[in-house]
C-alpha positions as CSV (number, residue, x, y, z in Angstrom):
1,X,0.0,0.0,0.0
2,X,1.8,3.2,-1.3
3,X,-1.1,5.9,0.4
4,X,-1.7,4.9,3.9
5,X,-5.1,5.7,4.5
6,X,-5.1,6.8,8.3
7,X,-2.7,8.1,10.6
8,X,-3.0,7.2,14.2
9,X,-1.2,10.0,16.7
10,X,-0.7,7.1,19.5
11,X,0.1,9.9,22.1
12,X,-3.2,12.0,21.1
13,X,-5.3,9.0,21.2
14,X,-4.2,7.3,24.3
15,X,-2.3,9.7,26.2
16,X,1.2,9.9,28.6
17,X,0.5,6.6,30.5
18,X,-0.5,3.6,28.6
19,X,-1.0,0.0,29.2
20,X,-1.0,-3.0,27.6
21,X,-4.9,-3.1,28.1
22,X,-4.8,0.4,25.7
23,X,-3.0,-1.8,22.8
24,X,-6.6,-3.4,22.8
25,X,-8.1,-0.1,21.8
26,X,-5.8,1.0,19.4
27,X,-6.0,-2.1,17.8
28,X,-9.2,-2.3,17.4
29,X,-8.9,1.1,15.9
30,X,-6.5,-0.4,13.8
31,X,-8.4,-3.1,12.5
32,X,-11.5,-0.9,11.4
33,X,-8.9,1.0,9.1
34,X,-6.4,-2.1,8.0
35,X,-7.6,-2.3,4.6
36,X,-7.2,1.3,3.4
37,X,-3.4,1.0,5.7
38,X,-2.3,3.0,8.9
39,X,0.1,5.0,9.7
40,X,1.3,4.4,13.6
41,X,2.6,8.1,14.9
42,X,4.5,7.4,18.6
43,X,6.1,11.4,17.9
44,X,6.3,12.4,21.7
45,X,6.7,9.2,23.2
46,X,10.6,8.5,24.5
47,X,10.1,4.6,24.3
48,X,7.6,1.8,23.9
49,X,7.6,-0.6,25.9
50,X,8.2,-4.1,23.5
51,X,5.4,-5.6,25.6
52,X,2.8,-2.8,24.6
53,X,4.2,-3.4,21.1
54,X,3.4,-7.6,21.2
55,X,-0.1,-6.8,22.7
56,X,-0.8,-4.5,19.9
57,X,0.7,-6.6,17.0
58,X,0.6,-10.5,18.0
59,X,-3.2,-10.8,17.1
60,X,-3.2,-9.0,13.9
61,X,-0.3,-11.0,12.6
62,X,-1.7,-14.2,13.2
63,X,-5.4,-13.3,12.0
64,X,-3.8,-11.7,8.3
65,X,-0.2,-12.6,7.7
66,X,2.7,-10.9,9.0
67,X,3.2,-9.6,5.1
68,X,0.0,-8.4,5.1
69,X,0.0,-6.2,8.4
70,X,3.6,-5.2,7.6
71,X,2.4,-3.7,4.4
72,X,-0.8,-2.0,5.3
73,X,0.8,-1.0,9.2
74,X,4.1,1.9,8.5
């Protein structure tokens, strides 16, 4: 997917303090916009934590392909 479809400003659309519970939300969000592609904004966060990253990735990789989600998820 050359034109990602939505950009997702992480810190805007959960906030400073995040948990692994919150990965659920955003991907959720996520899913509802896979097929036109994402773009996954973390601008203002210092670091993610890889266990936020897992939560948020693991299902969606299993469910379409990691080639799939790895080309509609920049």
């Amino acid at each position: 997917v050359t034109n990602m479809g939505m950009n997702i400003k992480v810190k805007d659309f959960l906030g400073n303090n995040y948990s692994c519970e919150d990965a659920i939300l955003l991907r959720e969000n996520i899913k509802k916009n896979l097929n036109s592609g994402v773009i996954l904004d973390f601008d203002g966060y210092d670091r993610v934590p890889s266990t936020f990253l897992t939560c948020l990735f693991t299902e969606l990789i299993e469910k379409s392909g990691r080639e799939y989600i790895f080309d509609h998820i920049d």
